[in-house]
mmJSON file of the N, C-alpha and C atoms, coordinates in Angstrom:
{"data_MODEL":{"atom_site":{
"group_PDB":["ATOM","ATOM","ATOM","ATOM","ATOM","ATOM","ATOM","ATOM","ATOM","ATOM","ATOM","ATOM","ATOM","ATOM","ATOM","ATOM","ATOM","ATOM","ATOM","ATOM","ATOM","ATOM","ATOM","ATOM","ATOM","ATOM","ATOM","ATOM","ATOM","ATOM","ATOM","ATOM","ATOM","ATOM","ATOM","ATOM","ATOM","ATOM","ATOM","ATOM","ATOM","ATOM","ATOM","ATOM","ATOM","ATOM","ATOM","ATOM","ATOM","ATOM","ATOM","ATOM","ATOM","ATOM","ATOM","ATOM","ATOM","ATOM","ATOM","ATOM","ATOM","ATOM","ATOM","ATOM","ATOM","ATOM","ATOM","ATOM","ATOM","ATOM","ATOM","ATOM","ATOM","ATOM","ATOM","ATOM","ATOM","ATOM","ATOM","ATOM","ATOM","ATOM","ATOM","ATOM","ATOM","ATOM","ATOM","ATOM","ATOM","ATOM","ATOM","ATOM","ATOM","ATOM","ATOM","ATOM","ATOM","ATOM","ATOM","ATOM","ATOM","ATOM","ATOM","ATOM","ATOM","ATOM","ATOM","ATOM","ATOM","ATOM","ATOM","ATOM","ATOM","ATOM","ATOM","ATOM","ATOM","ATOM","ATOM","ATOM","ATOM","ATOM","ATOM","ATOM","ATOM","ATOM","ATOM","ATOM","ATOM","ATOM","ATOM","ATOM","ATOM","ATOM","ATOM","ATOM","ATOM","ATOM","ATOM","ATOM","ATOM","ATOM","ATOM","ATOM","ATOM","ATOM","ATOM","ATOM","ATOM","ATOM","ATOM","ATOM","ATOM","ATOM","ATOM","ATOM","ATOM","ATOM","ATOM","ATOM","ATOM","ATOM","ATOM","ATOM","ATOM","ATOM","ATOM","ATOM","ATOM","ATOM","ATOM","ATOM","ATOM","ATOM","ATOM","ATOM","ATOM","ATOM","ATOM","ATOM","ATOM","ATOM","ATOM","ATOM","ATOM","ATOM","ATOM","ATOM","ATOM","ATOM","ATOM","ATOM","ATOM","ATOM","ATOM","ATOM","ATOM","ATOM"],
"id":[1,2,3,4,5,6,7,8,9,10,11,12,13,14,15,16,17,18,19,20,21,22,23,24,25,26,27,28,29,30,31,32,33,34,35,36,37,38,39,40,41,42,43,44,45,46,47,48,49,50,51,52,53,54,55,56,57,58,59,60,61,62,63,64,65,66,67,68,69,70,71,72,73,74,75,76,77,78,79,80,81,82,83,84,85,86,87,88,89,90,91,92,93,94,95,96,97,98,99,100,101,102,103,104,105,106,107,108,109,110,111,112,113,114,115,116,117,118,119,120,121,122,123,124,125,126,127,128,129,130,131,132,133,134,135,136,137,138,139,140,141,142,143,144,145,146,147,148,149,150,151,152,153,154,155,156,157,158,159,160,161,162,163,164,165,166,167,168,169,170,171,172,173,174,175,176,177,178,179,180,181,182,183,184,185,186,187,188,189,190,191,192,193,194,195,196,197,198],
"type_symbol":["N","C","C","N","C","C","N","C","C","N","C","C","N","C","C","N","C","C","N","C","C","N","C","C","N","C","C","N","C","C","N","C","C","N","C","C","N","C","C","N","C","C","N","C","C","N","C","C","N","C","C","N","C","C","N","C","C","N","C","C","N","C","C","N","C","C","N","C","C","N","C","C","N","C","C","N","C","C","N","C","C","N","C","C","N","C","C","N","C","C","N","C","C","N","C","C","N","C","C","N","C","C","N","C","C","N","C","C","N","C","C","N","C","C","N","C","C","N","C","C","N","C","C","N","C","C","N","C","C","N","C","C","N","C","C","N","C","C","N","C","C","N","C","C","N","C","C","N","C","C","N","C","C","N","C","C","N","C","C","N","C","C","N","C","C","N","C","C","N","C","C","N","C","C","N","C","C","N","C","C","N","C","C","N","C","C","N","C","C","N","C","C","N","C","C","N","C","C"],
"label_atom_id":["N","CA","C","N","CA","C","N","CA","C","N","CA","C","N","CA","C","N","CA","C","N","CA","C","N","CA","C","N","CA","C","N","CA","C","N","CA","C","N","CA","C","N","CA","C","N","CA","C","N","CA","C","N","CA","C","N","CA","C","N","CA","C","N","CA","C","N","CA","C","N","CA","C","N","CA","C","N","CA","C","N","CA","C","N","CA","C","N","CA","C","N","CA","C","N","CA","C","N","CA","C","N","CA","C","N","CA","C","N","CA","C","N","CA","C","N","CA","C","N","CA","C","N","CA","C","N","CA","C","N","CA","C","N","CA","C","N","CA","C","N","CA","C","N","CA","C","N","CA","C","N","CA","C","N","CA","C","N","CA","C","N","CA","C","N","CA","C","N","CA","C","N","CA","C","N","CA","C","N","CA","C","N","CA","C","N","CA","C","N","CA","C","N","CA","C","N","CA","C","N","CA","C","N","CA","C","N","CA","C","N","CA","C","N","CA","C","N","CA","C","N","CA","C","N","CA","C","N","CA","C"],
"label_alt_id":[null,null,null,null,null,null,null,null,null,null,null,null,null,null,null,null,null,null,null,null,null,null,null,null,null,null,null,null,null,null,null,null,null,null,null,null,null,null,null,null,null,null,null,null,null,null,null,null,null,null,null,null,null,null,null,null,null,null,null,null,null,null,null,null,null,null,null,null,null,null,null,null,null,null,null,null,null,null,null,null,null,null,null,null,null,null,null,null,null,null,null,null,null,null,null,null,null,null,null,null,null,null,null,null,null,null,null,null,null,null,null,null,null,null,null,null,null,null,null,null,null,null,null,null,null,null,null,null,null,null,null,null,null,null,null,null,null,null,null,null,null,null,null,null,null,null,null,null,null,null,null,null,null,null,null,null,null,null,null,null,null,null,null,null,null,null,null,null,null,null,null,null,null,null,null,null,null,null,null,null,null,null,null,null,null,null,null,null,null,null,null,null,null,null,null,null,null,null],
"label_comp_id":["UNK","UNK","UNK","UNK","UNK","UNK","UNK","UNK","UNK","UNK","UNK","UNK","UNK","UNK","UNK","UNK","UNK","UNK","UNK","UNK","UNK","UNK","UNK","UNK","UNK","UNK","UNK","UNK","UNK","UNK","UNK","UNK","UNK","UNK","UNK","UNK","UNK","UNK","UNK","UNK","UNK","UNK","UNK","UNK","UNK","UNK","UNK","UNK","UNK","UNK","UNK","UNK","UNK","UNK","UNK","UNK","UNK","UNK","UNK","UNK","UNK","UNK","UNK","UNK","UNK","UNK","UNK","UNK","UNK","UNK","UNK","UNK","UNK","UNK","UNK","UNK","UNK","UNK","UNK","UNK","UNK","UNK","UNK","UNK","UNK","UNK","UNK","UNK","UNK","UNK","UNK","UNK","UNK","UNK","UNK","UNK","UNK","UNK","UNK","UNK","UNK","UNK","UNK","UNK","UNK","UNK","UNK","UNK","UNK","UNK","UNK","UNK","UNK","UNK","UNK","UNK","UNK","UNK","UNK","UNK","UNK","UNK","UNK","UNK","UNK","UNK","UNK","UNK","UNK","UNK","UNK","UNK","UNK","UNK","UNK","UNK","UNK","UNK","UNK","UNK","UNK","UNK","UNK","UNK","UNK","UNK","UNK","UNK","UNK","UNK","UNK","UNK","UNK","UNK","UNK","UNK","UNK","UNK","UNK","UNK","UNK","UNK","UNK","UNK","UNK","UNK","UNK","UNK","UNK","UNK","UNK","UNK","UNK","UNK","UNK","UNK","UNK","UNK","UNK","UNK","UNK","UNK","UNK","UNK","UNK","UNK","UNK","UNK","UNK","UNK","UNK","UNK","UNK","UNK","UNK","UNK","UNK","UNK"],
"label_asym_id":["A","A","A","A","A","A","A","A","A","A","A","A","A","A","A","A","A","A","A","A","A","A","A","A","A","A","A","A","A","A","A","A","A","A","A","A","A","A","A","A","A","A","A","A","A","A","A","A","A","A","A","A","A","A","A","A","A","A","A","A","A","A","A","A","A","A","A","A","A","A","A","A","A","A","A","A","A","A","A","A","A","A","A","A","A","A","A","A","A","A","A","A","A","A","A","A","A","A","A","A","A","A","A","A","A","A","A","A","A","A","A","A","A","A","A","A","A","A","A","A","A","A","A","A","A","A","A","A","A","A","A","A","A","A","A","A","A","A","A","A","A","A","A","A","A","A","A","A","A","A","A","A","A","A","A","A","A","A","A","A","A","A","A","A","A","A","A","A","A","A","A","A","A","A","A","A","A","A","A","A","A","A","A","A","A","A","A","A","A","A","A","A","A","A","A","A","A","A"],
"label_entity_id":["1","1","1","1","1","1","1","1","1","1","1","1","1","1","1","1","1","1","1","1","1","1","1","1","1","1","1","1","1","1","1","1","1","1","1","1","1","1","1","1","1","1","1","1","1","1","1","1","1","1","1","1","1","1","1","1","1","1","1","1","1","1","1","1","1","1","1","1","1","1","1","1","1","1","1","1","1","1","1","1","1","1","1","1","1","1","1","1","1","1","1","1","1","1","1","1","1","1","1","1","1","1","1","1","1","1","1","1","1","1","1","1","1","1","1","1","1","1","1","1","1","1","1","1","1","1","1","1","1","1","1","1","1","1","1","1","1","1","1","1","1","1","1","1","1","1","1","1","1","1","1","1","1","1","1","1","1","1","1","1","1","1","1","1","1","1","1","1","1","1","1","1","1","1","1","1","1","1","1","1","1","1","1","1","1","1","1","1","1","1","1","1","1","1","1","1","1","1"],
"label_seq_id":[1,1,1,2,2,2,3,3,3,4,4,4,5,5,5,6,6,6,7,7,7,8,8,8,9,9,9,10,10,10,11,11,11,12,12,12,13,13,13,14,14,14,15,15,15,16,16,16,17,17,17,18,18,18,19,19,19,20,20,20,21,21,21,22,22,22,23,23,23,24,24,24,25,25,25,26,26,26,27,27,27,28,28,28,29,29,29,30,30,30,31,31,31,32,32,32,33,33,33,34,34,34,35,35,35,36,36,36,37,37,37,38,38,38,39,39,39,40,40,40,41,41,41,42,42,42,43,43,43,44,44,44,45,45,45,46,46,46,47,47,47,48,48,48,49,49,49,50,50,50,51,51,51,52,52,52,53,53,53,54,54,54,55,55,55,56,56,56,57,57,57,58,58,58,59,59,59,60,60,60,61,61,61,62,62,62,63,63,63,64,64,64,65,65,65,66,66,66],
"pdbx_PDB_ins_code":[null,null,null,null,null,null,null,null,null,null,null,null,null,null,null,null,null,null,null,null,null,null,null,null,null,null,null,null,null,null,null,null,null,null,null,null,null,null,null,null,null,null,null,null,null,null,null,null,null,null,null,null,null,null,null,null,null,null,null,null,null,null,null,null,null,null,null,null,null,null,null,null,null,null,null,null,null,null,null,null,null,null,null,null,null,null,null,null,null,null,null,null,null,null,null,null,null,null,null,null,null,null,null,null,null,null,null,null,null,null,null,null,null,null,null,null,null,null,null,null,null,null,null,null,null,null,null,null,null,null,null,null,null,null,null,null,null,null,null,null,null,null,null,null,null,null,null,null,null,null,null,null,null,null,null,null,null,null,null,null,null,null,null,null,null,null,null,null,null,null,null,null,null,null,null,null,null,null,null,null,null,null,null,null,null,null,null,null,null,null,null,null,null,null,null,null,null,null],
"Cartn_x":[0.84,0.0,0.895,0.719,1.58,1.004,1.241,0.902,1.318,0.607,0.991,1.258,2.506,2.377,1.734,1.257,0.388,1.185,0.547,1.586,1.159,2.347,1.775,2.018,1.467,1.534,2.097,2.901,3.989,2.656,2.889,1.383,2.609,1.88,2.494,2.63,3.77,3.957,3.913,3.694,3.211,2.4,2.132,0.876,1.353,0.783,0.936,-0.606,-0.712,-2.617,-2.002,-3.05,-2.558,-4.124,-3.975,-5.131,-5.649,-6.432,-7.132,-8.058,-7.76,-8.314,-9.206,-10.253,-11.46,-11.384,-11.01,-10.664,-11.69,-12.128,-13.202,-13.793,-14.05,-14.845,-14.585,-12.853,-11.57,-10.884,-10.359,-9.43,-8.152,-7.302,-5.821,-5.243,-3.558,-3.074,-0.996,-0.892,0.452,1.051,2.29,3.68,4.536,5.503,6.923,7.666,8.15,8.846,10.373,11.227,12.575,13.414,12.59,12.695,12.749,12.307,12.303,11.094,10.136,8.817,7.27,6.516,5.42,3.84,3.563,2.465,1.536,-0.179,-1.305,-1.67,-1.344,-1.295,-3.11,-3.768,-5.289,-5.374,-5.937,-5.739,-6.702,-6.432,-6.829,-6.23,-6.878,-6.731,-6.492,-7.347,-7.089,-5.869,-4.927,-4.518,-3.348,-2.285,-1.34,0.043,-0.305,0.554,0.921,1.84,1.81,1.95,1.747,2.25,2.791,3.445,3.599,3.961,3.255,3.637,5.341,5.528,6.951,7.769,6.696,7.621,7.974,7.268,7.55,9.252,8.936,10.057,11.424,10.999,12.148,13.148,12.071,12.028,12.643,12.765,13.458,14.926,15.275,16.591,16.969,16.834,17.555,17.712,16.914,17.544,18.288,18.397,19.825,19.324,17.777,16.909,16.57,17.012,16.034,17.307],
"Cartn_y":[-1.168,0.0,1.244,2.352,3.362,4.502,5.087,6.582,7.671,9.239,10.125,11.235,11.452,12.924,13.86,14.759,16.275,17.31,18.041,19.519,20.664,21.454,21.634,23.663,24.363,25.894,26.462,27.434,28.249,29.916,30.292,30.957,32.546,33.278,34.151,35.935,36.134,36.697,38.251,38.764,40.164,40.224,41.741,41.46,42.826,43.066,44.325,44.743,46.365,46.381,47.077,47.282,48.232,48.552,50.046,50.348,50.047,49.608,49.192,50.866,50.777,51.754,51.084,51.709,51.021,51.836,51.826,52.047,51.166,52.05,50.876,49.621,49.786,48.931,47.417,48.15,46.993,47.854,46.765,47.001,47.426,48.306,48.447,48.867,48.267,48.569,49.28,50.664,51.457,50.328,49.454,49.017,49.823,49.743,50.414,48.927,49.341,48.122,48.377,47.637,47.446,49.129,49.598,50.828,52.179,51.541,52.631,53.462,52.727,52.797,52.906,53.477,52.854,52.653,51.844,51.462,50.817,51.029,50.642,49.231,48.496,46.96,46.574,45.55,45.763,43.597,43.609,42.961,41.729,40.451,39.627,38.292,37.7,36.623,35.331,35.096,33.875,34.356,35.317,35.587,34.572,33.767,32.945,33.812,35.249,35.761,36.947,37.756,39.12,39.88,41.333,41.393,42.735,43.401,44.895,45.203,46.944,47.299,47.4,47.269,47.341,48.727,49.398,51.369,50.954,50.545,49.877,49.301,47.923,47.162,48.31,49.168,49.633,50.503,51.409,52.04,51.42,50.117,49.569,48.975,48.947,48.486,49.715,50.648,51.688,52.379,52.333,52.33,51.051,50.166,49.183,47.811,48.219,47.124,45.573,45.732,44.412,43.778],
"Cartn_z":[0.0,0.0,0.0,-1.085,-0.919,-0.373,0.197,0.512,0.07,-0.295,-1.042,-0.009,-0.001,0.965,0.764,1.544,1.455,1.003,0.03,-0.137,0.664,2.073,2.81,2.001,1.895,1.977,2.607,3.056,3.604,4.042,5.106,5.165,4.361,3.953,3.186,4.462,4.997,5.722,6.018,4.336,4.016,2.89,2.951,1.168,0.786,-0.32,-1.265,-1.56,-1.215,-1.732,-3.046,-3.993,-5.506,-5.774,-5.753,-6.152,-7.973,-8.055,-9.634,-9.967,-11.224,-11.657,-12.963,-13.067,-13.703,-15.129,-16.53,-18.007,-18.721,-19.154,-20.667,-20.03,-19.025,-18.277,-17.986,-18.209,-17.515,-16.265,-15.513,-14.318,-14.86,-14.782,-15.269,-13.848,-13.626,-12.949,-13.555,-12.995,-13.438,-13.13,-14.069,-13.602,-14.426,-13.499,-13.826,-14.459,-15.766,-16.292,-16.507,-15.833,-15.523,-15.022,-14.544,-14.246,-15.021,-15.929,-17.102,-17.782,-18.081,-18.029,-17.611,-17.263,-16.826,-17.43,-17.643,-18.553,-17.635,-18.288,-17.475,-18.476,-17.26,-17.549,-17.343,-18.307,-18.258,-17.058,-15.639,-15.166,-15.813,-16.024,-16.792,-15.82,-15.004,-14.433,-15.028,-16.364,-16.76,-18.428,-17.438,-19.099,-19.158,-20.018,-19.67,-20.723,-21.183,-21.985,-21.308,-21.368,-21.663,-22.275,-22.822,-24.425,-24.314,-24.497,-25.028,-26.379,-26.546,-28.06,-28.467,-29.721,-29.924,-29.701,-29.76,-29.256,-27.823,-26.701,-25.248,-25.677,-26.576,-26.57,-26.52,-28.243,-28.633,-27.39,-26.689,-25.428,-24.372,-23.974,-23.089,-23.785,-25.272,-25.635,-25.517,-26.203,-26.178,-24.74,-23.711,-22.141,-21.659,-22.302,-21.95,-21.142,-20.941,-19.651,-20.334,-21.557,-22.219,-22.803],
"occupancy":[1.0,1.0,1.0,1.0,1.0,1.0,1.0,1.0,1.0,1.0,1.0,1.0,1.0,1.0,1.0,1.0,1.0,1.0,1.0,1.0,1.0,1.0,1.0,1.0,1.0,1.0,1.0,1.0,1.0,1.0,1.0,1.0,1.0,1.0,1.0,1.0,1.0,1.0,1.0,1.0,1.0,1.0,1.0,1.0,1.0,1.0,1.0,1.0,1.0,1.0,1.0,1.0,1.0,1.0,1.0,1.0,1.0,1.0,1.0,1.0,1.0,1.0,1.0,1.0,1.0,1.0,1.0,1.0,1.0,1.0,1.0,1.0,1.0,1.0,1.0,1.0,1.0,1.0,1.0,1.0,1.0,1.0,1.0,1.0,1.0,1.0,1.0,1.0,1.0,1.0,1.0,1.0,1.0,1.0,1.0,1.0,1.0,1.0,1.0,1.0,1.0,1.0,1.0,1.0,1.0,1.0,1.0,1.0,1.0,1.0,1.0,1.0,1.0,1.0,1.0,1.0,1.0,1.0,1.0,1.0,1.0,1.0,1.0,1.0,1.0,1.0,1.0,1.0,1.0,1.0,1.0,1.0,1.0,1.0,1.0,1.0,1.0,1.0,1.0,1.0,1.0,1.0,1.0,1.0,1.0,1.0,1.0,1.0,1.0,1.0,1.0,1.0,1.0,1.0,1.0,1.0,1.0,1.0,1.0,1.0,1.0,1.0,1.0,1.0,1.0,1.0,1.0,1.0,1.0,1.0,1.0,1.0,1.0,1.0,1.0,1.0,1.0,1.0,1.0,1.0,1.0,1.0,1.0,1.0,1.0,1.0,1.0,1.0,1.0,1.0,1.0,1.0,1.0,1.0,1.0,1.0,1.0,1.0],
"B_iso_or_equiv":[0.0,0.0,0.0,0.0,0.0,0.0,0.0,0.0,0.0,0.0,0.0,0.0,0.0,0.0,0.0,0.0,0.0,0.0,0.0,0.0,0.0,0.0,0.0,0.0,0.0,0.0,0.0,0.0,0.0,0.0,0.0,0.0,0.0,0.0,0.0,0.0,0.0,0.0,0.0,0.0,0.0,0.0,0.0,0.0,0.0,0.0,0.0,0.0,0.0,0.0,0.0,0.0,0.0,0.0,0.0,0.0,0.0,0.0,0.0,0.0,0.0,0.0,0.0,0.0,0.0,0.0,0.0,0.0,0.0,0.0,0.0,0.0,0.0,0.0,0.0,0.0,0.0,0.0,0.0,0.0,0.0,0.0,0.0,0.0,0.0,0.0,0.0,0.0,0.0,0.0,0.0,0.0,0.0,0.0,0.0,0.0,0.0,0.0,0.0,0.0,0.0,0.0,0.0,0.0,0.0,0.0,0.0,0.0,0.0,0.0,0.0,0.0,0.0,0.0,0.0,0.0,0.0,0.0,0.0,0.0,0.0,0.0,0.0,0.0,0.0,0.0,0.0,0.0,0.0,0.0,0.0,0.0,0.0,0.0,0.0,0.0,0.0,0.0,0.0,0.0,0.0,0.0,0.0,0.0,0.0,0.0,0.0,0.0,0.0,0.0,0.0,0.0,0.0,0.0,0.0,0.0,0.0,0.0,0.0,0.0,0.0,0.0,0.0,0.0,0.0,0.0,0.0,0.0,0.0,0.0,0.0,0.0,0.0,0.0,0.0,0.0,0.0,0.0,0.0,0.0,0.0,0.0,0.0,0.0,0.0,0.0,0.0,0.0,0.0,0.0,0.0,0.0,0.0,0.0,0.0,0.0,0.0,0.0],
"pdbx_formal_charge":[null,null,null,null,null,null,null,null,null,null,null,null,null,null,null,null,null,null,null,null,null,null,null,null,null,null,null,null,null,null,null,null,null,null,null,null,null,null,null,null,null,null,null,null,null,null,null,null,null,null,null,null,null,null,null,null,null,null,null,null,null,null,null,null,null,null,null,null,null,null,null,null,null,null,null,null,null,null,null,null,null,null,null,null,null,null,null,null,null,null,null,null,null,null,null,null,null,null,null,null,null,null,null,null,null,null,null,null,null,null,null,null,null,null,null,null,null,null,null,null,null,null,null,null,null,null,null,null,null,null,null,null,null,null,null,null,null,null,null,null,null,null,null,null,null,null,null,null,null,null,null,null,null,null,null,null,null,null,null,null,null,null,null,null,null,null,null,null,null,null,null,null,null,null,null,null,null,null,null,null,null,null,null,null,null,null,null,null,null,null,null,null,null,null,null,null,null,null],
"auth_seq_id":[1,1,1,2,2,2,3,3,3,4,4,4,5,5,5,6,6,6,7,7,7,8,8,8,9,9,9,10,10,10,11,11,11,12,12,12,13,13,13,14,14,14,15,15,15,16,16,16,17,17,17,18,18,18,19,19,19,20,20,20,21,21,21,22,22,22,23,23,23,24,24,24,25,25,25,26,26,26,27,27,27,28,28,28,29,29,29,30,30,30,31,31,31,32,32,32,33,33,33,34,34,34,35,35,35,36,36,36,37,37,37,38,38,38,39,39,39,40,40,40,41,41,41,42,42,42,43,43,43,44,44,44,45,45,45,46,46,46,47,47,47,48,48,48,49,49,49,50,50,50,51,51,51,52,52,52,53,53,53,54,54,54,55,55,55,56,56,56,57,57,57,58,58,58,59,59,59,60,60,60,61,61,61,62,62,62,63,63,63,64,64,64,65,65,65,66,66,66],
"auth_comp_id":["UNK","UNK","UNK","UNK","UNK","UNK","UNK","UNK","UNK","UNK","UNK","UNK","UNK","UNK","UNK","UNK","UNK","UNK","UNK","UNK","UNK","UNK","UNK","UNK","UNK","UNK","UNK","UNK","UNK","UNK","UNK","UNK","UNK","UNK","UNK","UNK","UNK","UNK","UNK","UNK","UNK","UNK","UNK","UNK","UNK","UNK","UNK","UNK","UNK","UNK","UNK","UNK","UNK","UNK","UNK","UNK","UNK","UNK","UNK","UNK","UNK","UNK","UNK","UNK","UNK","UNK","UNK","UNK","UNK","UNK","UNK","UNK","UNK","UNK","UNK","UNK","UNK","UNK","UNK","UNK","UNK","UNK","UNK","UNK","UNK","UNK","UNK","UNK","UNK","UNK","UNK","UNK","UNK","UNK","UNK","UNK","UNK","UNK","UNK","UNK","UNK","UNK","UNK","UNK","UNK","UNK","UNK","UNK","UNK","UNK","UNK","UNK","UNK","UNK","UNK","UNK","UNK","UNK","UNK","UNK","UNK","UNK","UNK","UNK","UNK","UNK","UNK","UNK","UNK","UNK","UNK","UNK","UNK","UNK","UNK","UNK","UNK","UNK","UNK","UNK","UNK","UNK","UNK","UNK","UNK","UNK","UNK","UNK","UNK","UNK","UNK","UNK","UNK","UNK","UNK","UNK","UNK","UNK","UNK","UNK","UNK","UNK","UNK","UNK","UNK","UNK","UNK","UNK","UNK","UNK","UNK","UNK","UNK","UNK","UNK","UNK","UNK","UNK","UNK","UNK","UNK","UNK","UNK","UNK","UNK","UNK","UNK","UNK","UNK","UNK","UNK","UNK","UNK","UNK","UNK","UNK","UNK","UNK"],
"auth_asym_id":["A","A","A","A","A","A","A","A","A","A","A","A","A","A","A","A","A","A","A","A","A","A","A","A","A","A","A","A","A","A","A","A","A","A","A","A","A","A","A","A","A","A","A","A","A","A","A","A","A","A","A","A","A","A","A","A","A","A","A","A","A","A","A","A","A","A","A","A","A","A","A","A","A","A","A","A","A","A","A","A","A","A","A","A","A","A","A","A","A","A","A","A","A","A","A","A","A","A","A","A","A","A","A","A","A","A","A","A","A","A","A","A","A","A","A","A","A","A","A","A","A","A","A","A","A","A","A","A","A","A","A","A","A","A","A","A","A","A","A","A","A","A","A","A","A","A","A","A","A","A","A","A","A","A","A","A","A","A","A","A","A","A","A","A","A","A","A","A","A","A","A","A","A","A","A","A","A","A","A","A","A","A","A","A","A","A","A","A","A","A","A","A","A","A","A","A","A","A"],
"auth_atom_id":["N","CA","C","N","CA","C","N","CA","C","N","CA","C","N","CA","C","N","CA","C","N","CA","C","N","CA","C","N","CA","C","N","CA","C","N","CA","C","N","CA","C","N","CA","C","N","CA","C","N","CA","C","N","CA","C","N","CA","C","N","CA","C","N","CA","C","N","CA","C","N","CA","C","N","CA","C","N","CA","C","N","CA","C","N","CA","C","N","CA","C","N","CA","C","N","CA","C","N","CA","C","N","CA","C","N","CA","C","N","CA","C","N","CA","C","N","CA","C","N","CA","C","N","CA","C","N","CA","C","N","CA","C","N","CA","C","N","CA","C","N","CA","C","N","CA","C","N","CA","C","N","CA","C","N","CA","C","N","CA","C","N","CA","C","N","CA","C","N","CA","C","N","CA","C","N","CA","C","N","CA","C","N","CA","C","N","CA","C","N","CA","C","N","CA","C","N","CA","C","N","CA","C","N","CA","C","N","CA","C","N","CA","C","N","CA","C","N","CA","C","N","CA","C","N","CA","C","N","CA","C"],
"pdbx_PDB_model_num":[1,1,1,1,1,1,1,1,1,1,1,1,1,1,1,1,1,1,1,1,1,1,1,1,1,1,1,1,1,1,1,1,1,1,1,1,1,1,1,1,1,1,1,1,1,1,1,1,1,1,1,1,1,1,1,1,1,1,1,1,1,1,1,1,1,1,1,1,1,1,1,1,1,1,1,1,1,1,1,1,1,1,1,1,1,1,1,1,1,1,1,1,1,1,1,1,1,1,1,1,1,1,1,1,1,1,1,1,1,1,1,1,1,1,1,1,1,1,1,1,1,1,1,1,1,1,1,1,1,1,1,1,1,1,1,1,1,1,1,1,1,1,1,1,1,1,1,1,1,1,1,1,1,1,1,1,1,1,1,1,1,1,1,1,1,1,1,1,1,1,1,1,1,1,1,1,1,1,1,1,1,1,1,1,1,1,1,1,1,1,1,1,1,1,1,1,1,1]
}}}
């Protein structure tokens, strides 16, 4: 008879609040990207991508971050 161990959770010891701001009748939240940028990211729970425009991209090679 085998037995399966339990996976036990680590309780999480601080939090972060971020205020949401409500756009086109989406949630967006300001990130600062690699310290160079900051863009209103649109919050999407089941999203599994992220995407930015290529002026963003170009914008972070030419500051040295990417």
């Amino acid at each position: 008879m085998s037995r399966k161990k339990g996976v036990t959770a680590k309780p999480v010891s601080h939090s972060t609040e971020v205020a949401l701001e409500e756009e086109s009748g989406t949630f967006v939240i300001p990130v600062l990207i690699n310290g160079t940028i900051t863009l209103k990211f649109t919050v999407d729970s089941g999203a599994a991508d992220v995407a930015i425009p290529a002026d963003v991209l170009s914008t972070l090679v030419r500051a040295g971050t990417v």
